[in-house]
N, C-alpha and C positions, 0 to 999 in steps of 0.2 A: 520771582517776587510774589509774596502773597497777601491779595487784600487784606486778609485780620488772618495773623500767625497764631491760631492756635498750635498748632505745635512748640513756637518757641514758649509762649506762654506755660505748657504742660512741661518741658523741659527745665524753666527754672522752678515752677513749682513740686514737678514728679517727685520731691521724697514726701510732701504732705498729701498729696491727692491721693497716690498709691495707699499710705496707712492709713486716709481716710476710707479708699474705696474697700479696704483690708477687713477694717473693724466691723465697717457694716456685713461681710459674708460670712464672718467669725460668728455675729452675734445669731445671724438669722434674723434681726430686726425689719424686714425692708419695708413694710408699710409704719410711718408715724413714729419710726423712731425714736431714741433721743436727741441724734443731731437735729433732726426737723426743730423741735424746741428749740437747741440750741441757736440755731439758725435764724429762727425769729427774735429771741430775745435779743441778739449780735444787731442784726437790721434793726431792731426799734431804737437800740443805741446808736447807732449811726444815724439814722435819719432825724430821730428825735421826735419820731409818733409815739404812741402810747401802748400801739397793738399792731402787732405785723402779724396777717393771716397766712399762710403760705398756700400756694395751689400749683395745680399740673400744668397750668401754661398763662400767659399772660390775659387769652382770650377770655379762661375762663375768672380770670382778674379782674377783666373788665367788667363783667357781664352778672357776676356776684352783686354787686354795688347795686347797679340796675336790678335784679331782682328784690335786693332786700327791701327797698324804694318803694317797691310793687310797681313802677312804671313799668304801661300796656300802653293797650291800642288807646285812639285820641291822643295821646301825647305824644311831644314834640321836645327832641333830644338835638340839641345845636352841636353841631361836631365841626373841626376843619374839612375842608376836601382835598388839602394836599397832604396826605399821610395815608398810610397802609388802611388798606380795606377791612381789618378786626374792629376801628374803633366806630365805624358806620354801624358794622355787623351785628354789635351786640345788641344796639338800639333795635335792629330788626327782629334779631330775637325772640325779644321781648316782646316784639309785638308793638311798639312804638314807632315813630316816625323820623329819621334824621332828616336834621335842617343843615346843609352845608352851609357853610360859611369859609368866606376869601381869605387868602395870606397877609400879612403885613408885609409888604415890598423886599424890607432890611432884613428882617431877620426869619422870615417863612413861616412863622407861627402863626397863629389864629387873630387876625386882623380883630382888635376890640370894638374897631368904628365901621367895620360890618359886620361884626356879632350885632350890635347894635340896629341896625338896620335893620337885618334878615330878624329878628325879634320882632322891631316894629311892624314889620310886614304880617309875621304867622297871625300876630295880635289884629293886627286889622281886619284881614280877612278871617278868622272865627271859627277856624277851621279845627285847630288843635289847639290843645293846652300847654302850653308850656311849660315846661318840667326841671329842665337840667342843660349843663352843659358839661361835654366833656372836649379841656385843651390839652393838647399833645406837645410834649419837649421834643422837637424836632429836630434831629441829628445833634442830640445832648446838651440843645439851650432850655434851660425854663422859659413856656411861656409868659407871657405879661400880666400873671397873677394879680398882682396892685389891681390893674385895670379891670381884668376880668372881673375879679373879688366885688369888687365895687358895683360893677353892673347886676350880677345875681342877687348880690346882698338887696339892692333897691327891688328888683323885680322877684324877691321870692324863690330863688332859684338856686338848687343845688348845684356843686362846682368839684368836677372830679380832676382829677391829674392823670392824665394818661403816661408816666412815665418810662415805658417799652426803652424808650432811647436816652432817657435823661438822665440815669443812673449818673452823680458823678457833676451836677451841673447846681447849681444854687443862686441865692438871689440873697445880696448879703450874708448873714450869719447860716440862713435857713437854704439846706438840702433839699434836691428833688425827691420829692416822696413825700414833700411833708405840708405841701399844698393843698388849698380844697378843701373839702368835707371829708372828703375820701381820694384817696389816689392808688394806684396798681402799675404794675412793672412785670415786664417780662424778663426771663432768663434763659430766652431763647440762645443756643450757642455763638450768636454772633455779636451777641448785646458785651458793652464796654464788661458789666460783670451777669456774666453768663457761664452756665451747667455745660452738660453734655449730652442735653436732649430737650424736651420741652419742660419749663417751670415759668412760675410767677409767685406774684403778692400783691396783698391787698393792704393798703397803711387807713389807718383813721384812728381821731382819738375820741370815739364816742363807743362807751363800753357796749349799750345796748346794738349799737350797729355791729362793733366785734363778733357780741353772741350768735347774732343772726347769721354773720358769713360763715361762724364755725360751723353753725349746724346746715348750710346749705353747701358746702364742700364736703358734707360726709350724707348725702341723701337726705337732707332735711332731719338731721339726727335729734331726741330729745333729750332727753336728761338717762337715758343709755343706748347701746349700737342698734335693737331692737325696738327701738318708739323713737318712730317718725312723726316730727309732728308739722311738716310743712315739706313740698314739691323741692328735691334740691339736685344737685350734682354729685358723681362723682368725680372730685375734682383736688385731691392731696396731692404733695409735692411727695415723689419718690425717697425714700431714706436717705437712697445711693445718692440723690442728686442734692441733698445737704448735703452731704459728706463732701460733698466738692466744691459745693459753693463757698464751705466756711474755709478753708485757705486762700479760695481768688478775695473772696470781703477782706482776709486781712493784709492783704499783695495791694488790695486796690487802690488805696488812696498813693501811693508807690505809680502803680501804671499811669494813676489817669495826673498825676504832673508831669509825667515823661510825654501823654497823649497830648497835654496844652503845651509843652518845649516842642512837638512835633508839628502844631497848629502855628506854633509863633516858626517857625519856620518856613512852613509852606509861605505861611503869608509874608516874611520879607522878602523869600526867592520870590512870588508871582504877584508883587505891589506894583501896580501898573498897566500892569496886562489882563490880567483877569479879577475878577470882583471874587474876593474872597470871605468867610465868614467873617460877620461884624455881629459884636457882641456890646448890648449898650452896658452905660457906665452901672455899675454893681449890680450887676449879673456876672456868669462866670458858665461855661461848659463843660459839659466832660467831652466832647467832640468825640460821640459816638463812633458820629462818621462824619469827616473831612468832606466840605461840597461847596463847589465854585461853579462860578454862572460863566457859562461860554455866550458867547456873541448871540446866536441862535442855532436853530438843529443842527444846522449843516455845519457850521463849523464845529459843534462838539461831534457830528458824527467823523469831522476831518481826525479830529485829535483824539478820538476812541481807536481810529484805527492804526492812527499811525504808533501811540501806545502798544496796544497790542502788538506790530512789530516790532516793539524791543520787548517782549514780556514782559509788561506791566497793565495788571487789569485794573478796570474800572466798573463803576455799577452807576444806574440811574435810578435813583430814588427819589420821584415815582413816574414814571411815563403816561400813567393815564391818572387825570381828578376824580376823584368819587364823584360827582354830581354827575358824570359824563360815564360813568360805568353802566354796561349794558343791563347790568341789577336794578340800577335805581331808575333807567327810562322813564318807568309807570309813571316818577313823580315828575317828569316834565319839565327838566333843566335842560338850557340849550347854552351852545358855545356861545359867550361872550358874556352870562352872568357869574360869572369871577374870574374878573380877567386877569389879577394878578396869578391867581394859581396857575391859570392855565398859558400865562406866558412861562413861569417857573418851568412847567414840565418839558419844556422845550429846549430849557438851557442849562439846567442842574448835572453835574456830574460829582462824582463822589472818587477821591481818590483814594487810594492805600493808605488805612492807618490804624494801630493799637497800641496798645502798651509797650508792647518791644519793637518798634517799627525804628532804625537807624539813621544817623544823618544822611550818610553815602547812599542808604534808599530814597531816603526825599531828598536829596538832592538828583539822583537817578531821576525819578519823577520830576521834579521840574524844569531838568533839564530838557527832557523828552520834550514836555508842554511848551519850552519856548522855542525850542530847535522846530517843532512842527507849526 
C-alpha cells in the first residue's frame, strides 16, 4: 500500500501528461512557456483571484509576498508553530521575526484567541512591529479566515494564506487560495494537486502587488530581461511542470470528492476510537492528508508499528513545534508555552490517502487500527 499513489494517479492520467510532457520537448519552450500562462489563467479561474503568479516552489511563494511588503528586521510576522518549518523560514529570511502562535484544539489551525494574545504580548513589550500574519490550511482545512480577517483588519495587519496543503478545501462558496491579502501554495509532488518536482504560486487580487512578484521571480526584472530595477529571485515555475499540472487541475475536482468519500470513511470505520478530523459547519477540506489523534506517543508509537507489519505506512505530521526548533532557541520559547501544539505533536498520525485511494484500502487500514 502506498501513502499517496502517484503512480496510480499518472496511470489514469498518462495519456495527458505524456502529450503534455511531449509538446513541451517538441517546442523547446522550457523556460516561461505558453503552458505556464495557461496554467495561471486555469488557477485564477478556479480559485477566483484575479492573478495567479506561478514560481519554482512553494517556499519561494511564500517569501515573494514578504519581500514585496519590504518586511525586514524589527518586524514581527505571527505564524502557527505546528506546520512545516518553510512558513517560519521565510520570515527569517527576510530578516524579520516569527512570533509563534498555538493550535485551536479541534481543528489544528492557527488558534485566533492566541494569535490574539501572543499580539498583545509583542505590542506590550515594544520590542517589534508588527507586521503580518501568515495562517496555514492544515492537512487541507481553511484556516479560520472570519476570525483571523477580523483581527488584522482592526490591528493594521496584512493576512497571507499559506496554502501548501489546502489546495481543494473552502469556506462556503470561496476556495483556498482565495484568502488574505495574498495567498501561496505549493506543488510539491505530494500536495493533493501536485507536479513532478518542486512548484508553487502566488494568488492576490491587487494588480500593483502582481507587478511586483512578477518582477521579483525573474531577478527583479524591469520593463525588459536586462533592467533590473529591484533585488529579486530566480524563482519561475518550470514549462515541463505546467505541462503537468494542467491535466491534474482538470482530474482535480474528480479526486478531491473521492479524497472526502475516503475521509467520510475513515471516520465512520474509526467513530469511537479515535478522534478523527472535525471540520466545522461551512468549511469543507480537501484532506490533503488524512490525521487522527492517538491516545498519546506510546500508543501511536504501538499502532505505527504494528501497521507497518502488515504494510501499511503512516507519517507524523509534525514531531517537533517550530517554537521548540533548535533554529529558533535564540528567541527563547520553552515547553509548555503552547501547549496545545505541543500535545498535537505527540498524538497526530496521518494515515494513507489520495485520489485514488480504495475502499478495501481503508478498510485494510482500519482494520489494522482497531485489531491493534
Amino acid at each position: 500500500m502506498q501513502f499517496n499513489d502517484l503512480a496510480a494517479q499518472y496511470q489514469h492520467l498518462k495519456k495527458e501528461i505524456d502529450a503534455g510532457i511531449a509538446a513541451v520537448l517538441e517546442s523547446t519552450h522550457f523556460i516561461s512557456g505558453p503552458q505556464v500562462e495557461e496554467l495561471e489563467k486555469e488557477l485564477c479561474a478556479y480559485t477566483g483571484r484575479k492573478y495567479c503568479i506561478s514560481t519554482s516552489n512553494g517556499t519561494d511563494a511564500l517569501r515573494m509576498p514578504l519581500m514585496a511588503m519590504g518586511i525586514g528586521p524589527g518586524d514581527a510576522v505571527f505564524v502557527p508553530a505546528f506546520t512545516f518549518y518553510a512558513t517560519a523560514e521565510v520570515v527569517s529570511l527576510c530578516g524579520a521575526t516569527p512570533v509563534f502562535v498555538d493550535s485551536a484544539p479541534r481543528t489544528f489551525n492557527m488558534s485566533p484567541v492566541s494569535l490574539r494574545e501572543q499580539l498583545d504580548k509583542v505590542k506590550a513589550e515594544g520590542k517589534l512591529t508588527p507586521k503580518g500574519v501568515i495562517a496555514v490550511d492544515l492537512f487541507g482545512l481553511p484556516a479560520d479566515f472570519p476570525a483571523l480577517s477580523a483581527i488584522c483588519k482592526k490591528e493594521g495587519l496584512f493576512l497571507m494564506e499559506d496554502a501548501a496543503q489546502g489546495f481543494g478545501g473552502a469556506i462556503g462558496e470561496e476556495k483556498a487560495c482565495s484568502f488574505g491579502d495574498v495567498s501561496a501554495t505549493s506543488f510539491f509532488p505530494a500536495k493533493a494537486l501536485g507536479c513532478y518536482g518542486d512548484g508553487g504560486a502566488v494568488f492576490t487580487d491587487d494588480e500593483e502587488m502582481a507587478n511586483i512578484l512578477q518582477s521579483l521571480r525573474v531577478h527583479g526584472k524591469g520593463s525588459f530581461k536586462y533592467e533590473n530595477v529591484r533585488v529579486g529571485l530566480n524563482a519561475r515555475l518550470d514549462t515541463l511542470q505546467a505541462a503537468i499540472l494542467l491535466p491534474k487541475l482538470h482530474a482535480f475536482d474528480e479526486e478531491n470528492e473521492h479524497r472526502r468519500r475516503a475521509a467520510a470513511r475513515y471516520a465512520q470505520r474509526l467513530a469511537g476510537r479515535f478522534v478523527t478530523p472535525w471540520v466545522p459547519e461551512g468549511f469543507s477540506s480537501g484532506f490533503g492528508y488524512y490525521t487522527i489523534l492517538t491516545k498519546d506517543a506510546q500508543h501511536r508509537e504501538h499502532l505505527q508499528a504494528a501497521l507497518k507489519e502488515k504494510g501499511i505506512p503512516t507519517m507524523i505530521y509534525y514531531p517537533c513545534p517550530l517554537h521548540l526548533q533548535k533554529v529558533y532557541a535564540p528567541l527563547g520559547y520553552k515547553r509548555g508555552d503552547l501547549p496545545v501544539c505541543e500535545h498535537l505533536i505527540d498524538c497526530v498520525l496521518s494515515l494513507p490517502m489520495h485520489g485514488y485511494i480504495t475502499d478495501e484500502e481503508i478498510d485494510q487500514v482500519c482494520d489494522a487500527l482497531l485489531e491493534a
